[in-house]
C-alpha positions as CSV (number, residue, x, y, z in Angstrom):
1,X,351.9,273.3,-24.9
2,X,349.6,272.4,-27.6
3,X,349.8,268.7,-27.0
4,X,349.0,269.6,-23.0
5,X,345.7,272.0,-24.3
6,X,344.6,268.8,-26.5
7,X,344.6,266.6,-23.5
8,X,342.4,268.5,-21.3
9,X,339.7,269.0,-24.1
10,X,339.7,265.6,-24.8
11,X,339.3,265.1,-20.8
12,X,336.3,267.2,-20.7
13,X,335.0,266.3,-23.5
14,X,334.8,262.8,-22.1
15,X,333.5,264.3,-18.8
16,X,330.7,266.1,-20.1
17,X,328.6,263.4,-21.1
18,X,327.0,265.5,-24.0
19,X,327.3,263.8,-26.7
20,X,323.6,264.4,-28.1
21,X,322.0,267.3,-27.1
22,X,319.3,268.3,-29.5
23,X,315.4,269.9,-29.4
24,X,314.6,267.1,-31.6
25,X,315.9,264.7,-28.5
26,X,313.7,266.6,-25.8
27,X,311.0,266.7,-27.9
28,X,311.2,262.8,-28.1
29,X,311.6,262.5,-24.0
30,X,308.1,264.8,-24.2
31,X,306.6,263.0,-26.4
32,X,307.0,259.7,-24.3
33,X,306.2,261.8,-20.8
34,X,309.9,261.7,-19.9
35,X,309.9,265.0,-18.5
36,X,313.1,265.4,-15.6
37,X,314.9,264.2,-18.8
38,X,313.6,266.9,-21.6
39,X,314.2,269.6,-18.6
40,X,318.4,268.5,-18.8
41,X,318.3,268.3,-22.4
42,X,316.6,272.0,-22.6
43,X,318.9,273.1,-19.7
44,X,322.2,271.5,-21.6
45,X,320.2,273.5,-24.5
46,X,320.4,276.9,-23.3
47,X,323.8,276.5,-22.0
48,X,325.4,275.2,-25.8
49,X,322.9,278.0,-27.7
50,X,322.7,280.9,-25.2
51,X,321.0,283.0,-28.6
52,X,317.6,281.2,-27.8
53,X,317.8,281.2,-23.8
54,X,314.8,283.0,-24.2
55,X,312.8,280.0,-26.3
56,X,314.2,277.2,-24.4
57,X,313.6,278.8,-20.9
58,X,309.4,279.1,-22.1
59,X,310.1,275.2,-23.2
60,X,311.4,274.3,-19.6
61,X,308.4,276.4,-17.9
62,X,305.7,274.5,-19.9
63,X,307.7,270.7,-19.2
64,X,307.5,272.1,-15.7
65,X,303.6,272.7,-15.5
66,X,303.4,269.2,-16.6
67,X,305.3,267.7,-14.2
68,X,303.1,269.5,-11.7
């Protein structure tokens, strides 16, 4: 059973694709106007740290106002 468990978290780990998911990281994709790509990084964000949903949800509404 325990061989079985490790196989599907490896298999999802390997589906995710999150392998670095940091503020520092959607700061960057601000800081050079890549904005779709800071609003995935600071949804992935929320999602892995639900403690500050709060902080990373004001984050996503200001990327927003500058993609608009």
């Amino acid at each position: 059973m325990d061989k079985l468990d490790t196989e599907n978290k490896a298999k999802r780990s390997s589906e995710d694709g999150d392998i670095l998911v940091t503020e520092t990281l959607a700061k960057v994709y601000l800081d050079q106007m890549l904005y779709h790509k800071a609003l995935d990084t600071y949804k992935k964000l929320m999602l892995k740290f639900p403690e500050k949903s709060v902080y990373f949800a004001a984050q996503i509404t200001e990327t927003e106002k500058k993609i608009n």
